[in-house]
C-alpha positions, -999 to 999 in steps of 0.1 A, spaced: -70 777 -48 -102 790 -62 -80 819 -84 -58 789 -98 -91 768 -104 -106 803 -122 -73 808 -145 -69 770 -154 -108 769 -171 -99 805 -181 -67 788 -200 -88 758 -206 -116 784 -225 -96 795 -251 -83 758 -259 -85 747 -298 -106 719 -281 -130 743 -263 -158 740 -285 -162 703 -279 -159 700 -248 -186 729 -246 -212 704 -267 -202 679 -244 -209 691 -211 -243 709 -226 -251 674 -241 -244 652 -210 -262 682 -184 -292 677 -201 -294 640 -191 -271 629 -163 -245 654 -154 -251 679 -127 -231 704 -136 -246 736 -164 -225 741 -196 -224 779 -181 -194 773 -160 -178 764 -195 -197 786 -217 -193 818 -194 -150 820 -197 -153 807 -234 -173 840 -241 -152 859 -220 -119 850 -236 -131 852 -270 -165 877 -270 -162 877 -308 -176 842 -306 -203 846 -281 -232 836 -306 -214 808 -323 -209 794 -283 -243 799 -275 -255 783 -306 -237 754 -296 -249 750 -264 -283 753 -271 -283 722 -301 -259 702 -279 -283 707 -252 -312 699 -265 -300 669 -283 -294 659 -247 -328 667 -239 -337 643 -264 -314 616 -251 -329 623 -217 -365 619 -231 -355 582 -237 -342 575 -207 -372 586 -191 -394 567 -219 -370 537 -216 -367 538 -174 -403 540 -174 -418 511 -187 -388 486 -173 -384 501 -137 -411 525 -131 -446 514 -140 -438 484 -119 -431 497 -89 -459 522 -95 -485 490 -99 -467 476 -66 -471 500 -48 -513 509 -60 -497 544 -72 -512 538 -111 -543 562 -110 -520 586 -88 -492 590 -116 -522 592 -144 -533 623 -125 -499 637 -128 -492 626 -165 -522 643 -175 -512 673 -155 -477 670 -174 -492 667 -205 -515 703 -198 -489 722 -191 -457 705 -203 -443 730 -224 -445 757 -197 -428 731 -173 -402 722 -198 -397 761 -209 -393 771 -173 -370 744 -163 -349 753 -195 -346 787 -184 -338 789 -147 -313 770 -131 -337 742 -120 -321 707 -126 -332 706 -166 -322 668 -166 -350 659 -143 -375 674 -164 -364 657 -198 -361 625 -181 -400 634 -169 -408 641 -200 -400 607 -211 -416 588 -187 -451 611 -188 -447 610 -229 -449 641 -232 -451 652 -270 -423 652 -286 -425 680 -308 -441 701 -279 -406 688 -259 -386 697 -287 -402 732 -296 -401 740 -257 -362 726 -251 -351 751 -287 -368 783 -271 -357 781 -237 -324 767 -239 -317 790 -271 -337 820 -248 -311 813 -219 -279 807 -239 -285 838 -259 -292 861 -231 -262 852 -215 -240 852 -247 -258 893 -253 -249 898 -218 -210 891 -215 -205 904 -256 -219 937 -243 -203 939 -210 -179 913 -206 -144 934 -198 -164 950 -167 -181 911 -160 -151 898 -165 -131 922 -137 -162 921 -114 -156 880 -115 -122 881 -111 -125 910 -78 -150 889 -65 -145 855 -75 -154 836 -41 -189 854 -40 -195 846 -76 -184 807 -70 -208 815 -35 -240 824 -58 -232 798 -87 -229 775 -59 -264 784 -43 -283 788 -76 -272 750 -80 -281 735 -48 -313 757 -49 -325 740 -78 -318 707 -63 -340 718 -36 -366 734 -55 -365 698 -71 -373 681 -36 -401 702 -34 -417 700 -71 -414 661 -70 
């Protein structure tokens, strides 16, 4: 089942449509959707390694135009839902204390986030709600997500035929790792929040 799952989003990788549904996921990850844009942008580059920086490209714009849509969210969910329930429950100064935190070392917390496979959605939907700076959002989301895209676009145009093999020998330990990395970051998420 997982080798007919592996050749469908191979098949599915090379599709006319690709592209687009590349932005998509990147876009919609960076706000709502648990799922990375890797599991997509990883075949697209292997079938066609000619196009590994015009992939990557789009990935990192679609995802940080997410990012931004996330920032609202958080800014938006905030004010109507949040700070409510914050002033309900006496936790105002608490969250001050952490929004002035946020806002000291914001970039590196949004850099970081971009990077690794922490849950990047939680920390542009923070973002919002702490107001982080936009610009210092913005510049942080471009160099990490850019950074991470375009190590991994390097990675497989260099050595994707050997990658590529190694995947498809071991395909339930690489769907075993990917599968760990996420819930990891979900858990490393319990324990940052």
């Amino acid at each position: 089942m997982l080798q007919a799952l592996y050749h469908r989003t191979m098949r599915l990788a090379g599709h006319r449509h690709a592209l687009w549904a590349l932005a998509g996921i990147a876009f919609i990850e960076s706000s709502m959707f648990p799922i990375p844009p890797d599991v997509l942008l990883v075949p697209m580059i292997l079938a066609a390694r000619e196009k590994a920086w015009l992939y990557a490209l789009v990935a990192t714009v679609a995802s940080v135009a997410g990012g931004l849509a996330g920032y609202a969210i958080g800014l938006g969910l905030y004010e109507a839902a949040a700070r409510p329930l914050l002033a309900f429950y006496g936790y105002e100064a608490a969250f001050a204390e952490f929004q002035a935190l946020y806002r000291e070392h914001g970039a590196w917390i949004v850099f970081t986030a971009g990077i690794t496979p922490f849950p990047y959605k939680v920390i542009t939907i923070a973002s919002g709600a702490v107001a982080l700076s936009l610009p210092t959002f913005i510049l942080a989301s471009v160099l990490a997500r850019g950074l991470r895209f375009a190590i991994e676009a390097a990675l497989l145009w260099k050595f994707g035929p050997p990658i590529r093999a190694f995947i498809e020998r071991r395909l339930a330990l690489v769907t075993t790792a990917f599968v760990v990395l996420l819930i990891g970051g979900f858990v490393a998420l319990k324990y940052v929040i």
